[in-house]
C-alpha positions as CSV (number, residue, x, y, z in Angstrom):
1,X,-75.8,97.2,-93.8
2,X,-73.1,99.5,-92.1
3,X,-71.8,102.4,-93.6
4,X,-68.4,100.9,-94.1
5,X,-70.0,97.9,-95.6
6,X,-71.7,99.6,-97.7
7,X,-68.4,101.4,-98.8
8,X,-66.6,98.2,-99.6
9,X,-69.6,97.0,-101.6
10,X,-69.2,100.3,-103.9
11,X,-65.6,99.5,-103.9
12,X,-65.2,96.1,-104.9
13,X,-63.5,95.3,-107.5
14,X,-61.5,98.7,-107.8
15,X,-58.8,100.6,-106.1
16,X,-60.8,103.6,-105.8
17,X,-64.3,104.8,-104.8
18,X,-66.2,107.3,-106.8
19,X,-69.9,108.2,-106.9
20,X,-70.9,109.0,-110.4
21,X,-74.4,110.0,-109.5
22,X,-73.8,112.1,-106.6
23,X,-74.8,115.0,-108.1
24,X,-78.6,113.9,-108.6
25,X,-79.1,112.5,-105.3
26,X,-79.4,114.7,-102.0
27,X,-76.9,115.6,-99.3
28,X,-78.4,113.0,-96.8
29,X,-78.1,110.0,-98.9
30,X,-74.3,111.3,-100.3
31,X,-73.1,111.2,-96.3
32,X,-75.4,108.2,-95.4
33,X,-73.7,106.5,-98.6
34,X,-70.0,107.7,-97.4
35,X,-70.8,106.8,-93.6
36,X,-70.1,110.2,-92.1
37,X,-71.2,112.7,-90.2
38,X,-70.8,116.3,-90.9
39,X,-70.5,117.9,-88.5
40,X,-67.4,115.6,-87.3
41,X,-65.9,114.4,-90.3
42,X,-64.3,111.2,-90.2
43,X,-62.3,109.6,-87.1
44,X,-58.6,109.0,-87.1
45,X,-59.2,105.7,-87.7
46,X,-61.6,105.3,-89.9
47,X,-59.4,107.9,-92.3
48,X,-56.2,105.3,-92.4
49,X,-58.4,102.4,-93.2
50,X,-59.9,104.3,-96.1
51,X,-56.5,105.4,-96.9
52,X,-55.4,101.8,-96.9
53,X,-58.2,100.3,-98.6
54,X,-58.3,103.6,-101.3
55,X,-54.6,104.1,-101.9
56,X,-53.4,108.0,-101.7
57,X,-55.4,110.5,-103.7
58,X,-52.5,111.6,-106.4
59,X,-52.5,111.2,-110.4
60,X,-50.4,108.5,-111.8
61,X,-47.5,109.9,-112.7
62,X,-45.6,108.4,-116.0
63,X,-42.0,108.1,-117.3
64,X,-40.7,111.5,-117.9
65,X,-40.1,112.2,-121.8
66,X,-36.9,114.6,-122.3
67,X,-37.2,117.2,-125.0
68,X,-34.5,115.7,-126.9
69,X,-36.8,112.2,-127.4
70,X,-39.1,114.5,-128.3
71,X,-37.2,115.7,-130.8
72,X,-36.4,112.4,-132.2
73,X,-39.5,111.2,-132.3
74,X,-40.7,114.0,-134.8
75,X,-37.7,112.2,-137.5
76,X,-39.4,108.7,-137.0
77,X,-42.5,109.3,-139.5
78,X,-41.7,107.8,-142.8
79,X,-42.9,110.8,-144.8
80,X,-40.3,112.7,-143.0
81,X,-38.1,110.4,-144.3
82,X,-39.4,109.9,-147.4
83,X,-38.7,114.0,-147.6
84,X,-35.3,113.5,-146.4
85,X,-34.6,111.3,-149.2
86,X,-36.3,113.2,-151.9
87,X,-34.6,116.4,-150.6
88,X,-31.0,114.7,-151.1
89,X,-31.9,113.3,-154.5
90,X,-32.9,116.9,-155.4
91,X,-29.2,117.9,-154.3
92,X,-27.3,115.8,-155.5
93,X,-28.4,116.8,-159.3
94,X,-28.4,120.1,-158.6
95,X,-32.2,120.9,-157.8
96,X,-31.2,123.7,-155.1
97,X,-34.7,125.3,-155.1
98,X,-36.7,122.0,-154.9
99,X,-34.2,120.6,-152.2
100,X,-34.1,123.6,-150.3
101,X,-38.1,123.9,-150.4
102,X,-38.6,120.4,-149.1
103,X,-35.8,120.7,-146.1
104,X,-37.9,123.9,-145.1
105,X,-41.1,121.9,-145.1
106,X,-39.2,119.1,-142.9
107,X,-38.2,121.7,-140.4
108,X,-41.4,123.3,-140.5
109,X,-43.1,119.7,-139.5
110,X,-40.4,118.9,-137.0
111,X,-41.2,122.2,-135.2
112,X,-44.8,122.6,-135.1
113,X,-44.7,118.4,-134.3
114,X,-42.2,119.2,-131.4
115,X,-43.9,122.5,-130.0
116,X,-46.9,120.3,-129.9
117,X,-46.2,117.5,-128.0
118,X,-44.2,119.4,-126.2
119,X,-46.8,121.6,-124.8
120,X,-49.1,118.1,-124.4
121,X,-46.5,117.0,-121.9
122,X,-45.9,119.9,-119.7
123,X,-49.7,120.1,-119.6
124,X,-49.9,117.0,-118.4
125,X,-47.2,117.8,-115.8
126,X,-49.4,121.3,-115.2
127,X,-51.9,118.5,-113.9
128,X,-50.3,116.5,-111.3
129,X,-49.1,119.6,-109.8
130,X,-52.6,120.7,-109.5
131,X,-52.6,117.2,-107.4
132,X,-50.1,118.4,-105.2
133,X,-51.9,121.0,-102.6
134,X,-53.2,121.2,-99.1
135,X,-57.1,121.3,-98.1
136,X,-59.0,121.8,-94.6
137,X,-60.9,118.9,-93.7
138,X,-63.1,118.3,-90.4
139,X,-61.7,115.2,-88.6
140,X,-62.9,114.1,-85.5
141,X,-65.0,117.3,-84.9
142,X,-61.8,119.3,-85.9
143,X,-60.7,121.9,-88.6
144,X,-57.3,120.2,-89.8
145,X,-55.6,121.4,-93.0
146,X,-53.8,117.8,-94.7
147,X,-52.0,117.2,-97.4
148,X,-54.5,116.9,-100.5
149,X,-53.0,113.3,-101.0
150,X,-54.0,112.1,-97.8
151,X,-57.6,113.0,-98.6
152,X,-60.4,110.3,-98.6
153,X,-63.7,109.6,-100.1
154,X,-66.0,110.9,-97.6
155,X,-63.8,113.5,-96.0
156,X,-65.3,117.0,-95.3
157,X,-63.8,119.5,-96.6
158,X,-63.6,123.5,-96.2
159,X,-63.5,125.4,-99.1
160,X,-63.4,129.4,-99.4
161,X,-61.9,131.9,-102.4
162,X,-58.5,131.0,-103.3
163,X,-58.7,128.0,-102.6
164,X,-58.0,124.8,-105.6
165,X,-59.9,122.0,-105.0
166,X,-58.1,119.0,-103.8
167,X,-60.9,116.1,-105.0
168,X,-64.3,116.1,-106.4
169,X,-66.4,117.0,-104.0
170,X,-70.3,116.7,-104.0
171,X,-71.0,120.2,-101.7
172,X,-73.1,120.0,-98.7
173,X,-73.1,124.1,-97.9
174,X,-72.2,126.9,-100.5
175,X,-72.5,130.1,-99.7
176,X,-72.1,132.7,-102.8
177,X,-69.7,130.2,-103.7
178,X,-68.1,130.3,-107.3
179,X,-66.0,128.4,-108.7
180,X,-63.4,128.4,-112.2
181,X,-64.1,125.3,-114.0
182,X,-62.0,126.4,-117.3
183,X,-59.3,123.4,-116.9
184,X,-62.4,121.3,-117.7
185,X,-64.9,122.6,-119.3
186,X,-62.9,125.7,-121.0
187,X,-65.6,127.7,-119.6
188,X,-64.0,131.2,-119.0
189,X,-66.8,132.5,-116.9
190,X,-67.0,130.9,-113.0
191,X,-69.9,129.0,-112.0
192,X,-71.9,129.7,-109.6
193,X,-72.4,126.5,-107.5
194,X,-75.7,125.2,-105.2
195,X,-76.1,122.2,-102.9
196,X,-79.6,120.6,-104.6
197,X,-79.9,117.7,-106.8
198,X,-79.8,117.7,-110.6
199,X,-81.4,115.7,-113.1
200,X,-79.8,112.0,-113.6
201,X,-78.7,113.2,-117.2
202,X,-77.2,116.6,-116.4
203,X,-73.8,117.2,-118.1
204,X,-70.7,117.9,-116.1
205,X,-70.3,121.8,-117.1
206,X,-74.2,122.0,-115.6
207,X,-73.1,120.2,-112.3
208,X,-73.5,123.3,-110.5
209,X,-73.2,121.2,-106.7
210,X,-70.1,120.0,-107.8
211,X,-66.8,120.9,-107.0
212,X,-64.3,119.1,-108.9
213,X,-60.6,118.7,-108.3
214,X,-57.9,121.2,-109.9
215,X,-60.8,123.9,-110.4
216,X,-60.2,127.1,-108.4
217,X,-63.4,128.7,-106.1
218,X,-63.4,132.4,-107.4
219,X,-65.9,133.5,-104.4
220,X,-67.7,132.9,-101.4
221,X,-67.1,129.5,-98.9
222,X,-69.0,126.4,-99.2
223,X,-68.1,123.0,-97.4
224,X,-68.3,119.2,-99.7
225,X,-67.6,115.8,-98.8
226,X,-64.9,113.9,-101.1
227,X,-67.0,111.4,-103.9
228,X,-63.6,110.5,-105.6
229,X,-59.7,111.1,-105.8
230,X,-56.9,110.3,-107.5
231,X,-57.5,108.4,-110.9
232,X,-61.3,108.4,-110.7
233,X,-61.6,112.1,-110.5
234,X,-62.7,114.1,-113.3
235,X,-59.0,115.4,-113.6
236,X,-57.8,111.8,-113.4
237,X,-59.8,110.7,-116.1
238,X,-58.2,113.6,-118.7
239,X,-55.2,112.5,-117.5
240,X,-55.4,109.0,-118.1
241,X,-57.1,110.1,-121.7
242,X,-54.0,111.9,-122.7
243,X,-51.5,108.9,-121.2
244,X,-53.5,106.7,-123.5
245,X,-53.4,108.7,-126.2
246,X,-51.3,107.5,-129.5
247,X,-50.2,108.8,-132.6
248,X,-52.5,108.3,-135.8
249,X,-51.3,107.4,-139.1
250,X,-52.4,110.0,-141.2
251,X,-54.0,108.8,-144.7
252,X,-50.9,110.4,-146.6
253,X,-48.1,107.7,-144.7
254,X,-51.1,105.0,-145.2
């Protein structure tokens, strides 16, 4: 079976093309899988079928939410306004302490509720900007710098410090190469990364010859070939976590 083949194969049936196990097989059978070579990279044309067949590699981007539907939304609960109503009642017969104590606890809710999803959103706007960067690929036996968007899955691609990875990336080389996984794992300290295969059941902050996309390489150079982009990242699962996220009644409005 050709590379290509072997490519739509892994493909069918989604929009994307990501290699979950990548990181416990070797770096011969990651570019045999992916159908490139490299030391060349991809061809021109091979790239804009991939890009046709994979879509561009950017989060999904959702309906922006203005801070002042934000704000509404913290009114909607019914125990807010149950407390409106109780706070009224207290009012209107002259209960100024009790009314005033239960406004205070209204704002208090509506605050922390706001700050908090407001903070979810632009974090999730933090995100797709993470999306939006340039990398340096090899393409036809040339060192191009692209727009991240434009990557593929079995592009080659350059990495040294300073550099924010564009895709996850399964590396082929690393060379004292460290890299700032806290957007993922929370870890504060960067990992140090290698190129050898791990154990089929090794957890993603112990996938040291991984680079994954939006984490930052802290130190040395090291060179990977794109596994998956977009929405089937690591970064585009979180994101599609926190899109699907919804509000739980709490047991109190139950």
């Amino acid at each position: 079976m050709s590379a290509a083949a072997v490519i739509q194969q892994k493909a069918t049936g989604t929009r994307n093309l990501s290699l979950r196990d990548a990181y416990a097989v070797g770096t011969d059978d990651i570019v045999d899988r992916l159908g490139v070579a490299p030391e060349s990279g991809l061809t021109a044309a091979e790239v804009y079928r991939r890009q046709r067949q994979f879509g561009p590699n950017s989060l999904r981007e959702s309906r922006p939410k203005s801070v002042w539907v934000i704000l509404y939304d913290q009114f909607r609960s019914i125990i807010v306004v149950l407390l409106g109503a109780a706070a009224g009642l207290s009012l209107l017969f002259g209960n100024w302490t009790e009314g005033v104590a239960i406004i205070a606890v209204i704002v208090i809710n509506t605050v922390i509720g706001f700050l908090t999803e407001l903070r979810a959103i632009r974090s999730m706007e933090a995100l797709r900007r993470l999306s939006v960067l340039k990398a340096k690929v090899r393409r036809d036996g040339r060192l191009q710098e692209v727009q991240s968007k434009q990557l593929v899955p079995g592009d080659i691609v350059i990495l040294e410090a300073g550099d924010i990875v564009a895709a996850d990336l399964r590396l082929l080389q690393a060379s004292k190469f460290q890299c700032d996984e806290s957007i993922l794992t929370g870890e504060s300290m960067p990992v140090a990364k290698g190129v050898g295969p791990l154990a089929p059941d090794t957890i993603l902050p112990d996938r040291t010859n991984m680079a994954f996309q939006g984490t930052a390489v802290t130190s040395g150079a090291g060179e990977g070939t794109v596994v998956a982009t977009a929405m089937s990242t690591e970064l585009g699962q979180i994101s599609a976590l926190v899109e699907q996220a919804e509000a739980q009644t709490t047991p109190l409005e139950k």
